[in-house]
N, C-alpha and C positions, 0 to 999 in steps of 0.2 A: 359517339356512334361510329362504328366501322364498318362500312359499308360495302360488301363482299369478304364477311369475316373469316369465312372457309373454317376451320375447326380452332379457331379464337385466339393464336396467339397471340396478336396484338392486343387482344383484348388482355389475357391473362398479365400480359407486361402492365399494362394499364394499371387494372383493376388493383396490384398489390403494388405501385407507388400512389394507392388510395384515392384513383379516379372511381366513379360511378360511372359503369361501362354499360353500352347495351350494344353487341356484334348484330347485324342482320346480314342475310345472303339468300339466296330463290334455291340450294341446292339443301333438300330437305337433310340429307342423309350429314353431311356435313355439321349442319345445327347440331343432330342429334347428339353427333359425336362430341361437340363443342361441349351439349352439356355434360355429357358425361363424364367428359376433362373437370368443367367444374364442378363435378357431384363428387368425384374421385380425391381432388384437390383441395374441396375444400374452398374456392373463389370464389366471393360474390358476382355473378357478371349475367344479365339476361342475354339471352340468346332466341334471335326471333326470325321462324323463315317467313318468307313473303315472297307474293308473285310482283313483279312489275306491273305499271307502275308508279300506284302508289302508295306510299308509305304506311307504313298503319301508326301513326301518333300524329300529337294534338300540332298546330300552329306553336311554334317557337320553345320545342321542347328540348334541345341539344345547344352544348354551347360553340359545339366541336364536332367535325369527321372527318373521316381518315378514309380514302380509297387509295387504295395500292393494288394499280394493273386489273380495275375491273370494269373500265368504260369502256374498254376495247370490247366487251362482248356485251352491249346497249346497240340493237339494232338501228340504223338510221339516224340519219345526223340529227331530223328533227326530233325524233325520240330521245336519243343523249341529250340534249338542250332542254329538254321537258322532263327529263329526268334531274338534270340540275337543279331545274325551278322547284322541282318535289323537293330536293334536299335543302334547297334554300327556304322553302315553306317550313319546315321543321328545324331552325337552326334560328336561333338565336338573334334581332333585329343585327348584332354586329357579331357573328357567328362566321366561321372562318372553317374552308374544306382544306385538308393536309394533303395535299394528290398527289402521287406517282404514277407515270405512265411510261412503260414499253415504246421507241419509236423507233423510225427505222432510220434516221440521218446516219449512223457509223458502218449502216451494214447494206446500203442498197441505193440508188442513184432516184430511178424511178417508182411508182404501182407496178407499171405492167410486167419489173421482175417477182412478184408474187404470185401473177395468176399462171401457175404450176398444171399439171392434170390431174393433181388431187383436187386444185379449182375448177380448173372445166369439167369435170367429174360431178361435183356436187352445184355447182352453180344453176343450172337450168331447173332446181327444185327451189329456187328461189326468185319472186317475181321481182325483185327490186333490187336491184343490188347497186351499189352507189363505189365511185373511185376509193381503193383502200378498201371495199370487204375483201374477206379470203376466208377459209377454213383450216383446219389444224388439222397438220398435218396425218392423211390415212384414216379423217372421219368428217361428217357433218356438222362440226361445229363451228360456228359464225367467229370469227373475228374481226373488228375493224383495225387497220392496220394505219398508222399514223407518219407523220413526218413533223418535227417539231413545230414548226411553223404553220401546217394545219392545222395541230392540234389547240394551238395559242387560236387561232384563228375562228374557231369552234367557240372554246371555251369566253373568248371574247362577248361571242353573241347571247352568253349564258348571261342568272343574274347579278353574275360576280365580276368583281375585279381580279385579274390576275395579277400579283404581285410573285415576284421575286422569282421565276420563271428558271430553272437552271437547267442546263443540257450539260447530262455530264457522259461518254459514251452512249449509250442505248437507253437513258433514264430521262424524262423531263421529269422534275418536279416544279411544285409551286405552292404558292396556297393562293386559296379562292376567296379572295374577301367578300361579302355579301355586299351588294349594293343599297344604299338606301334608300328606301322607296320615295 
């Protein structure tokens, strides 16, 4: 499962080294396009949009997922952790998340060099905002904005184990081992 597929590449890579892929993402127009890469292409691959959040499939159907740079826009820290639990609900008793994430350790010291006046701008249409939101840049879109050691620190309280954690310039990766119950 790829979890913010955006128009499927990862999926397509996937799908022809003869994985059984299913991409989802909440951004309808995207999907669409997805499938039509795969109608065009000729790749088996489901592609499914959904609202957050949760999931639309059964208890323990994925053995695998993959998010690359898409928890950053999961409103609220306790919603991102309950969105984990969703993924870990549908993922396999020893089921493993492939995560990439955007942080800011090479490019910034503190938050409060983020809150810009395109933040204070769109900030006051938002009742809650927590250390680390911002917007992107010239519009109202939420970002949560990270620092490696935050985001380890998030991801801890999730149902996973974080294994193998790597900071490489501006990238954490890791995978998310599922915890067993």
């Amino acid at each position: 499962m790829d979890v913010g597929c955006a128009t499927g590449r990862l999926c397509f890579a996937l799908a022809r080294q003869g994985y059984e892929v299913t991409g989802i993402d909440v951004a309808e127009k995207q999907i669409e396009q997805a499938r039509q890469i795969a109608e065009k292409k000729r790749i088996n691959v489901t592609f499914i949009q959904y609202e957050m959040p949760a999931l639309p499939f059964s208890d323990a159907s994925f053995a695998a997922a993959f998010m690359g740079n898409v928890y950053c826009y999961v409103p609220h820290r306790a919603s991102r952790i309950a969105f984990l639990a969703e993924i870990a609900r549908v993922l396999f008793p020893d089921g493993e998340v492939f995560m990439s994430q955007t942080v800011l350790d090479t490019v910034l010291k503190s938050y409060e060099e983020i809150y810009d006046a395109n933040h204070h701008r769109f900030a006051p249409n938002y009742d809650t905002l927590e250390e680390g939101d911002g917007f992107a840049l010239g519009a109202p879109h939420y970002l949560h904005f990270f620092f490696a050691e935050d985001l380890i620190a998030e991801l801890d309280a999730s149902p996973f184990d974080v294994v193998n954690p790597v900071l490489k310039e501006d990238k954490l990766t890791c995978v998310l081992r599922k915890q067993s119950s």
